[in-house]
C-alpha positions as CSV (number, residue, x, y, z in Angstrom):
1,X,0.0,0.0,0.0
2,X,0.9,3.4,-0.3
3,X,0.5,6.7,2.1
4,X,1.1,10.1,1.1
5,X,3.4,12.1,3.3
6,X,1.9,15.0,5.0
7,X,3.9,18.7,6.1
8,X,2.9,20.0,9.7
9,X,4.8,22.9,10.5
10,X,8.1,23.8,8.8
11,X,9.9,21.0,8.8
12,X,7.9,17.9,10.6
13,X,6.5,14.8,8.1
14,X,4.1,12.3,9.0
15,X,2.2,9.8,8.0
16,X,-1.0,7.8,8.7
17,X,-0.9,3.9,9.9
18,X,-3.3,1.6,8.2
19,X,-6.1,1.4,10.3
20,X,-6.2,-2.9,10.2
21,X,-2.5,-3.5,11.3
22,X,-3.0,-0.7,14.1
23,X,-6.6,-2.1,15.4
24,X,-4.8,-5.5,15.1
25,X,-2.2,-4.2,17.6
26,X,-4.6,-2.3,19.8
27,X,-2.7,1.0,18.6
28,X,-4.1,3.8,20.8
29,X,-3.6,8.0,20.2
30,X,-0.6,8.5,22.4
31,X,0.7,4.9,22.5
32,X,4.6,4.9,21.2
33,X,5.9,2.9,18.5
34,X,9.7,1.7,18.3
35,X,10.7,3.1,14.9
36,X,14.3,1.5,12.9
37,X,16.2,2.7,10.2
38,X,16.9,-0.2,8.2
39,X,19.1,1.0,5.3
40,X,16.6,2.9,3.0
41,X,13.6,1.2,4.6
42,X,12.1,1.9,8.3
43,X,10.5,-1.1,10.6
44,X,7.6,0.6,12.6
45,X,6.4,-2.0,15.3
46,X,4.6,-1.9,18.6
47,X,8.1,-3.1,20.1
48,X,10.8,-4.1,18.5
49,X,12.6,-6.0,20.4
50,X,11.0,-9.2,19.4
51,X,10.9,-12.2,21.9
52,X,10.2,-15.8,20.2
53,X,9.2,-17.4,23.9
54,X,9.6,-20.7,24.5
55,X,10.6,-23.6,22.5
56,X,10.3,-27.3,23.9
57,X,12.3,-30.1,22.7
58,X,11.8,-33.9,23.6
59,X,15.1,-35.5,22.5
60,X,14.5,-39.0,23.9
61,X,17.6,-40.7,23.1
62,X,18.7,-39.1,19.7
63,X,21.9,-37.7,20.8
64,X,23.1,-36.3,17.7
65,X,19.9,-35.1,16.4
66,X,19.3,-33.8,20.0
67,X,22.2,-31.4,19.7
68,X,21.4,-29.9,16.5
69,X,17.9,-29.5,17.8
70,X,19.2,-27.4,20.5
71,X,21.4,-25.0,17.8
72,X,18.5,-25.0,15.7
73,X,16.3,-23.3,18.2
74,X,18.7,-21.2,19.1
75,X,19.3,-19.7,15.5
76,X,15.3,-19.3,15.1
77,X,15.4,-16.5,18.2
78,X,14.0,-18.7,20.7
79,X,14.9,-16.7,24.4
80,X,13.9,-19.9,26.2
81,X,14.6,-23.7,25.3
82,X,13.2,-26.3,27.4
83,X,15.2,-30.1,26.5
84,X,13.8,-33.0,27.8
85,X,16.2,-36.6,27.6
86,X,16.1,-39.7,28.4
87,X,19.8,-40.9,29.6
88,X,20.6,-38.2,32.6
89,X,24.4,-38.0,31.2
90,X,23.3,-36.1,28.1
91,X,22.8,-32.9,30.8
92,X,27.2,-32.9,30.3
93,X,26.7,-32.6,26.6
94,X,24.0,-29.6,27.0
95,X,26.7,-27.7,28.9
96,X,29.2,-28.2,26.4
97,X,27.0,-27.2,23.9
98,X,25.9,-24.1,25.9
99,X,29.4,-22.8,26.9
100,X,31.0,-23.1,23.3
101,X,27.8,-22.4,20.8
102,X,25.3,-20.0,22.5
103,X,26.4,-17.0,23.0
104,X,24.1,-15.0,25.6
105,X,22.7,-18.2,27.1
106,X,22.8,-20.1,30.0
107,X,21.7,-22.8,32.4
108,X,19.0,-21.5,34.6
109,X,17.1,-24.9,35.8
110,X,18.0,-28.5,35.0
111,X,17.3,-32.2,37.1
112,X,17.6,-35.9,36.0
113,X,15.7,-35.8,32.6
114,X,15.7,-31.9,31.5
115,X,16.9,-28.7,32.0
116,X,16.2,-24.6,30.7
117,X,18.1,-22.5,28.9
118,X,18.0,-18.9,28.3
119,X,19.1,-16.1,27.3
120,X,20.2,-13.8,29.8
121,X,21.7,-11.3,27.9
122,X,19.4,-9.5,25.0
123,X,22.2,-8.0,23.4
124,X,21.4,-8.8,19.9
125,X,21.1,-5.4,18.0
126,X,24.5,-4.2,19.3
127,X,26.6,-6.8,19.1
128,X,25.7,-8.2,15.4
129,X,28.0,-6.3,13.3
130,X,31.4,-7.5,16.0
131,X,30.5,-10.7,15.6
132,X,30.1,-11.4,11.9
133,X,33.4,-9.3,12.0
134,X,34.9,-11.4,14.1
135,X,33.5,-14.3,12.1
136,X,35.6,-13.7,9.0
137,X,38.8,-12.9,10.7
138,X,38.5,-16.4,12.9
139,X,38.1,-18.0,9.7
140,X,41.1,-16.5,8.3
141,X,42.8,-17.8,11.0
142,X,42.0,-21.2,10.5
143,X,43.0,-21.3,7.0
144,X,46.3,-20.4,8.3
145,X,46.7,-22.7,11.3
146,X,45.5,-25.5,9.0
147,X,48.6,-24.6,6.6
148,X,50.8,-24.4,9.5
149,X,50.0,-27.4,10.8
150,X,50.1,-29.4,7.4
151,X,53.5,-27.9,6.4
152,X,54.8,-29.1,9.8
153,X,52.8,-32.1,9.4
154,X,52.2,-32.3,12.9
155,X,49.3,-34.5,14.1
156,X,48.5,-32.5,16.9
157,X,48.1,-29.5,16.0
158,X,45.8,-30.9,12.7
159,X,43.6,-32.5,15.7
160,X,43.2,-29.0,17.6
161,X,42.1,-27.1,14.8
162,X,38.9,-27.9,15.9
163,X,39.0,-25.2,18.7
164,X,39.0,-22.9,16.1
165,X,35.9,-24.2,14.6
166,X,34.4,-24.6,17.7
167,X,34.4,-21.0,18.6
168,X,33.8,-19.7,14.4
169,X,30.7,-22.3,15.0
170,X,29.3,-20.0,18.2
171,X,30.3,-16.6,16.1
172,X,27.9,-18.2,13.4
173,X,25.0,-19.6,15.5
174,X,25.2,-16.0,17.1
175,X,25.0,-14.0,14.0
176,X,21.8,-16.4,12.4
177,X,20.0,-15.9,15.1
178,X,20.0,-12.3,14.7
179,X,19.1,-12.1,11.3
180,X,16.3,-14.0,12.0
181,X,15.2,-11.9,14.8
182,X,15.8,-8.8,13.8
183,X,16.7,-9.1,10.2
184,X,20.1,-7.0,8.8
185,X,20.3,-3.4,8.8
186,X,19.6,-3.6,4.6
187,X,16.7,-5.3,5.6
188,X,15.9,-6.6,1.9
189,X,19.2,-8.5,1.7
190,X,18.9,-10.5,4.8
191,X,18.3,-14.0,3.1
192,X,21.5,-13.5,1.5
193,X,24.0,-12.7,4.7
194,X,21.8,-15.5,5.8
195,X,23.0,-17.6,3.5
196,X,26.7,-16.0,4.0
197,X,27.0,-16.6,7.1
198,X,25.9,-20.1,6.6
199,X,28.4,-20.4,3.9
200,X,31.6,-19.2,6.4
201,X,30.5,-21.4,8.9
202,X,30.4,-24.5,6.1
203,X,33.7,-23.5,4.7
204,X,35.1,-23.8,8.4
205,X,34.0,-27.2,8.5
206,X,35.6,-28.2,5.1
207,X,39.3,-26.9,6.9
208,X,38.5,-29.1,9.7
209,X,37.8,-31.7,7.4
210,X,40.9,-31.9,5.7
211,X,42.4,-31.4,8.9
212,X,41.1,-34.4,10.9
213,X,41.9,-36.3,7.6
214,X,45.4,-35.3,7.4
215,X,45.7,-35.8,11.4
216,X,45.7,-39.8,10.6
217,X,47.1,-39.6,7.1
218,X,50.0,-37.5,7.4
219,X,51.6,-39.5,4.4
220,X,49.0,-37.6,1.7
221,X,50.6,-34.7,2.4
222,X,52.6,-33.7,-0.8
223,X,54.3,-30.1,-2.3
224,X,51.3,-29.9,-4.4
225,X,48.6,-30.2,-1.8
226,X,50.2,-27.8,0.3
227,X,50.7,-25.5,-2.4
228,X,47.2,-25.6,-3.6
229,X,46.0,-25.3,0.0
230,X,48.1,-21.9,-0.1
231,X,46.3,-20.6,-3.1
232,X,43.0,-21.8,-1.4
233,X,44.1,-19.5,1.7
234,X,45.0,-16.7,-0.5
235,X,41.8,-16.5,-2.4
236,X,39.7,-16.4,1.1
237,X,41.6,-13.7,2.2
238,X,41.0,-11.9,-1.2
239,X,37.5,-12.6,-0.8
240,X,37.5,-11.0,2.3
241,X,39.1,-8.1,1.0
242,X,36.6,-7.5,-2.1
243,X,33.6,-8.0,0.9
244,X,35.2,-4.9,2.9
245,X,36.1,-2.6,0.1
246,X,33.9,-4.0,-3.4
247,X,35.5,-3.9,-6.6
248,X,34.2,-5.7,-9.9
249,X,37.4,-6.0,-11.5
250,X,38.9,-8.0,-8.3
251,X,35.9,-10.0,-7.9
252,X,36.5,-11.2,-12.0
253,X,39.7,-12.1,-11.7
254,X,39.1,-14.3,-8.4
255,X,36.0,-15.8,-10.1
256,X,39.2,-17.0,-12.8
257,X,41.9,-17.8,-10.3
258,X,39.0,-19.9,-8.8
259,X,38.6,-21.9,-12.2
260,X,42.5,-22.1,-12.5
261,X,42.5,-24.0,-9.2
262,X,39.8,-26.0,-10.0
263,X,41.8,-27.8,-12.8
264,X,44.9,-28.4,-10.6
265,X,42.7,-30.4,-8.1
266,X,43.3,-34.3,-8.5
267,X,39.8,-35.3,-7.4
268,X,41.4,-38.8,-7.5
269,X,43.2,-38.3,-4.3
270,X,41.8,-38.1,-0.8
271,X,43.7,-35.0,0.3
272,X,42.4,-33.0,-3.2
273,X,39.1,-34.2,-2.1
274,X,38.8,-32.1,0.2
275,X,40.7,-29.3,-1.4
276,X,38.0,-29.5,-3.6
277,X,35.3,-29.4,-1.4
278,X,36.8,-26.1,0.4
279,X,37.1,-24.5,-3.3
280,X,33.6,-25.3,-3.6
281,X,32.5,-23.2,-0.6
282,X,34.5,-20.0,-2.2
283,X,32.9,-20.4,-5.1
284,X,29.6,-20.2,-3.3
285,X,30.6,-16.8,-1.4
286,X,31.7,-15.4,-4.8
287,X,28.0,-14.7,-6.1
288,X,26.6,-13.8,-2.7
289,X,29.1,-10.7,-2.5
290,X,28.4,-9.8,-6.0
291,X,24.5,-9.8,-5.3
292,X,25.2,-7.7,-2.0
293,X,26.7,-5.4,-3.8
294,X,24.2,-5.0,-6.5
């Protein structure tokens, strides 16, 4: 729908609500409305800081699933989870899962066969752009450890890379839940630093992947999968450079140096396996930043 803007005084603009949304919401003269600037668009709403309640999960004794259940609710804005199990030991794996994925939560009731979480904190809308910040440059990070690690080929340092994932894994769980909450700041383009952020996250697991591999193969490591592994490095940092400062030119020639690399892969070794399946998760980022940039 469409309203007309309308001049009182010198300088003040209004405009009308439509009558259905603000009987809907029990809109009152003098009530106050939490108004947002969201890029070139403004959220009006009766309150803004949106609160998705509770969320109830009966996990029986689907461990695995149970888990992801738990991050799942958390990314779709839930304040409150309530998990009910079956085996009272799964309680150790809920704290795990609490101190190293949900940021802002904690532990506020639990006995034999459930326990609540919450969040205590409510510091969404200030703490977003930090963390998906924070998110690329721990992701750098791990691309560089994992080299590090494979040129040194030592075993335990390939097996602790997984700190590193743990803690880009909370970074990403934190910054999905606000978008879903709240939405990004260019509202329209939410779906897609949805999707971004998703991607990061996915591309962390693909360094840990070849990692863990590596850990117990230390024998596939060869000149040419390290050097490939550098080029794979190299291009995410480049990426990360064309997100902070745009340029077409830059993103064309990485969409080329991507295909270049593609061809070097052997897909008929392990180790290129998962060089491959890293490349593949660039490649993903590379049209998402040109479409945020449209």
């Amino acid at each position: 729908m469409k309203r007309k803007i309308i001049l009182h005084g010198p300088s003040t603009l209004t405009i009308s609500l439509p009558s259905i949304w603000a009987r809907n919401q029990n809109i009152k003269k003098g009530d106050e409305l939490e108004v947002e600037e969201l890029g070139h668009d403004l959220m009006i709403s009766k309150n803004l800081d949106t609160s998705y309640g509770k969320k109830e999960i009966y996990i029986g004794n689907l461990r695995r699933i149970g888990k992801s259940s738990i991050t799942s609710a958390y990314r779709l804005g839930f304040d409150e989870i309530i998990i009910h199990f079956k085996d009272p030991a799964f309680i150790k794996e809920i704290r795990e899962i609490v101190k190293e994925e949900l940021i802002g939560f904690d532990i506020i009731l639990e006995d034999k066969n459930s326990c609540t979480i919450k969040d205590l904190t409510g510091n969404e809308k200030n703490e977003y752009n930090h963390a998906f910040k924070r998110l690329w440059y721990l992701l750098i990070d791990l691309s560089n450890e994992s080299l590090n690690a494979i040129k040194s080929k030592d075993a335990l340092k390939l097996k602790d890379i997984s700190k590193l994932d743990k803690s880009i894994n909370k970074l990403s769980n934190y910054c999905l839940r606000v978008l879903i909450k709240r939405g990004h700041s260019d509202f329209k383009k939410t779906p897609k630093y949805y999707y971004l952020v998703k991607s990061l996250e996915e591309t962390a697991d693909k360094y840990k992947d070849i990692c863990n591999f590596l850990s117990l193969n230390l024998d596939r490591i060869s000149l040419s999968l390290i050097e490939n592994l550098r080029l794979l490095n190299k291009q995410l940092s480049e990426l990360h450079a064309i997100y902070n400062k745009y340029d077409d030119a830059q993103l064309e020639l990485l969409f080329l140096e991507s295909k270049e690399l593609s061809n070097k892969i052997n897909l008929s070794k392990k180790g290129d396996q998962h060089l491959s399946a890293i490349l593949i998760g660039l490649r993903n980022i590379l049209p998402l930043i040109l479409e945020l940039n449209s």
